[in-house]
C-alpha positions as CSV (number, residue, x, y, z in Angstrom):
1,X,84.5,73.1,98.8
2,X,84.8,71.5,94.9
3,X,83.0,68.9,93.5
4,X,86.1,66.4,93.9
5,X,85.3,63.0,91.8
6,X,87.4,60.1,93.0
7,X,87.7,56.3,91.4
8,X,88.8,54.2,94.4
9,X,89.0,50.6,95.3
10,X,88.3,49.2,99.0
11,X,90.7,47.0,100.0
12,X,89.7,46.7,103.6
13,X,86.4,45.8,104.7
14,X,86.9,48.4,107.6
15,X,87.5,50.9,105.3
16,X,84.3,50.0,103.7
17,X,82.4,50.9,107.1
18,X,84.3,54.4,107.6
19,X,83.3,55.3,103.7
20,X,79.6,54.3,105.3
21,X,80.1,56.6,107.9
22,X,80.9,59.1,105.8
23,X,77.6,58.8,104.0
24,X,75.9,58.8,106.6
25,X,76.8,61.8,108.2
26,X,76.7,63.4,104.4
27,X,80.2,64.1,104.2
28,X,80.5,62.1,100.9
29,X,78.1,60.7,98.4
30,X,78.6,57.5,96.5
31,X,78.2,58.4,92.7
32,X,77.5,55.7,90.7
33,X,78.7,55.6,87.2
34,X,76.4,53.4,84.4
35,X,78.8,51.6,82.3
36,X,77.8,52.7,78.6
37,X,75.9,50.2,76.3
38,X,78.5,51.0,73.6
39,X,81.2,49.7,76.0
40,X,79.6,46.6,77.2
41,X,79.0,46.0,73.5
42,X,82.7,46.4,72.6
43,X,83.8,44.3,76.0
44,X,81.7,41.4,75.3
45,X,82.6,41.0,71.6
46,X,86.6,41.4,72.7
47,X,86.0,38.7,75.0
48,X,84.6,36.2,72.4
49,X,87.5,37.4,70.5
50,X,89.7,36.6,72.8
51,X,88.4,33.3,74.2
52,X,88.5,32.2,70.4
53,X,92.1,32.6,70.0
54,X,93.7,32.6,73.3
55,X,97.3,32.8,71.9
56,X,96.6,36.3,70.9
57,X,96.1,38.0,74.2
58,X,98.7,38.6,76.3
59,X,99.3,37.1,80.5
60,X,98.4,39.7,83.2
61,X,101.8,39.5,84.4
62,X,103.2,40.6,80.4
63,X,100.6,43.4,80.1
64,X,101.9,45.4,83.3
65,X,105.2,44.8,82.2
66,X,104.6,46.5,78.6
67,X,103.0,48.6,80.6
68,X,105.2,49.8,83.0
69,X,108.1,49.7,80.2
70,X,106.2,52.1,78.3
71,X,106.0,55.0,80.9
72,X,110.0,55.0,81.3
């Protein structure tokens, strides 16, 4: 069987305990990934940024919308 990465989010806190089970019975292993100091660098200084001049950035709701009008 392939190495097979996967990104996912747990929604459910019983899907937590199956992904445990799976661990546990070494059918998966949880790989986790460092953030790089580069990125928390750039994340930080973009927050200052932003918390400076809140006008600039845009709502949640408007960034999935430019989002989702720029895959169509």
């Amino acid at each position: 069987m392939s190495d097979t990465i996967y990104t996912i989010k747990i929604k459910k806190e019983y899907a937590s305990a199956i992904i445990e089970d799976l661990k546990q019975v070494d059918a998966i292993e949880i790989v986790e990934n460092p953030i790089a100091d580069w990125q928390q660098t750039e994340t930080l200084k973009r927050l200052v940024e932003m918390k400076g001049t809140p006008s600039s950035t845009l709502s949640e709701e408007a960034f999935f919308k430019a989002l989702d009008n720029e895959s169509k």
